[in-house]
C-alpha positions as CSV (number, residue, x, y, z in Angstrom):
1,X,-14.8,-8.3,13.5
2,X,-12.1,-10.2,12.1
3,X,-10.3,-12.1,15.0
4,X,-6.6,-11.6,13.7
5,X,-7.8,-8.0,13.4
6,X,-7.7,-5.0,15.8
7,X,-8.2,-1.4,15.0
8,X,-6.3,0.6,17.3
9,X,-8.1,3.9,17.5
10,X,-5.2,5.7,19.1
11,X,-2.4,5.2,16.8
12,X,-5.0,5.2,13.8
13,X,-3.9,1.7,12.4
14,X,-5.4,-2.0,12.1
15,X,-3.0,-4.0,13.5
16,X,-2.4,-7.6,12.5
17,X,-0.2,-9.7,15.5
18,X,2.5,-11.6,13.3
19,X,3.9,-14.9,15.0
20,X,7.4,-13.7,16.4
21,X,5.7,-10.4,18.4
22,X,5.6,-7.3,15.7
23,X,3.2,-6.1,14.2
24,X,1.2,-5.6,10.5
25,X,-0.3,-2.2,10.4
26,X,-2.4,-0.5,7.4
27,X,-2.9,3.2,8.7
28,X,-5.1,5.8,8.6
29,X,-7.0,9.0,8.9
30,X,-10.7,9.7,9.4
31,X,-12.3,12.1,6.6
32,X,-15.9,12.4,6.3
33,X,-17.1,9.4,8.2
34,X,-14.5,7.6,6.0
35,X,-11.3,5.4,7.0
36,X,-8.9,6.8,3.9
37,X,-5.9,4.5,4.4
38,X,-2.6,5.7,3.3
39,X,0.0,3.3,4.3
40,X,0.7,-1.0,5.3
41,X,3.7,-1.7,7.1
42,X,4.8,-5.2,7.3
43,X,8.4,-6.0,9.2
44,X,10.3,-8.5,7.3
45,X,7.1,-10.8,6.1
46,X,5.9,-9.5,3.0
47,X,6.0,-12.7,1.1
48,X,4.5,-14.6,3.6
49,X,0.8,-13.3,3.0
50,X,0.7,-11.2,6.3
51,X,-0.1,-8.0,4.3
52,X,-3.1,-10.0,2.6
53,X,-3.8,-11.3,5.7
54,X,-4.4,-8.0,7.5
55,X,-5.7,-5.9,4.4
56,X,-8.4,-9.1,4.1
57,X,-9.1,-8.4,7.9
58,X,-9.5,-4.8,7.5
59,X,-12.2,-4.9,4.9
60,X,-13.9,-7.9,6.8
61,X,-14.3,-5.5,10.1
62,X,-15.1,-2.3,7.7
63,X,-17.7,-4.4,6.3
64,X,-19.4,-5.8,9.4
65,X,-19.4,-2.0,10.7
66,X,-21.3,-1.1,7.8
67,X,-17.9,1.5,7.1
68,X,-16.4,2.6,4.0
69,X,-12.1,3.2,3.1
70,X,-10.9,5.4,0.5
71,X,-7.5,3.6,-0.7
72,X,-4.8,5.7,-1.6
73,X,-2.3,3.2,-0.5
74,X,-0.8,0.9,-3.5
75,X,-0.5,-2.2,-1.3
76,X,-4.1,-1.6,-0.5
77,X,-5.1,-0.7,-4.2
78,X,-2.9,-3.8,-5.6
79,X,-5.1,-6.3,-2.9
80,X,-7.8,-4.7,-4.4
81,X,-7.2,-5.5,-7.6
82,X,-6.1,-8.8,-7.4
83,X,-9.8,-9.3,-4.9
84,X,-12.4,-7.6,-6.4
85,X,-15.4,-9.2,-4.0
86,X,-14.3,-6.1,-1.5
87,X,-15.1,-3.6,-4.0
88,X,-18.1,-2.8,-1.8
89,X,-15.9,-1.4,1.3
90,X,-14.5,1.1,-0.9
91,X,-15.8,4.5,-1.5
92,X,-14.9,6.1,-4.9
93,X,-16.7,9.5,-4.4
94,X,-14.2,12.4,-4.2
């Protein structure tokens, strides 16, 4: 699992620690065995690569656990894009 990386099964989120004490979060629901992620908050850093950071970390741990996402959040689908090598973490089927 990706150190910088937690996945807080309570609050259904990833969380990411950022430097001054908040938090990164890309959130989600369970469907099917699948993590569909629908959201990325970042407080006040998004040009400072936190949101990469954590989105990087999520697919890292989903990867490890042998898991699959279903994106349907733009941040996430943008990362995506620009990162194609975690094109195997994501599951296309309807």
């Amino acid at each position: 699992m990706d150190s910088h990386v937690r996945d807080n099964t309570e609050k259904h989120r990833f969380e990411r620690q950022i430097h001054d004490g908040s938090l990164a979060a890309a959130y989600y629901r369970l469907e099917n065995g699948r993590y569909v992620f629908f959201d990325v908050e970042v407080p006040e850093f998004a040009s400072q690569g936190i949101g990469a950071a954590l989105v990087q970390g999520v697919f890292n741990t989903l990867r490890e656990r042998g898991e699959k996402a279903v994106i349907k959040c733009s941040f996430m689908q943008s990362f995506l894009q620009a990162h194609p090598e975690y094109h195997d973490v994501v599951d296309t089927a309807p």
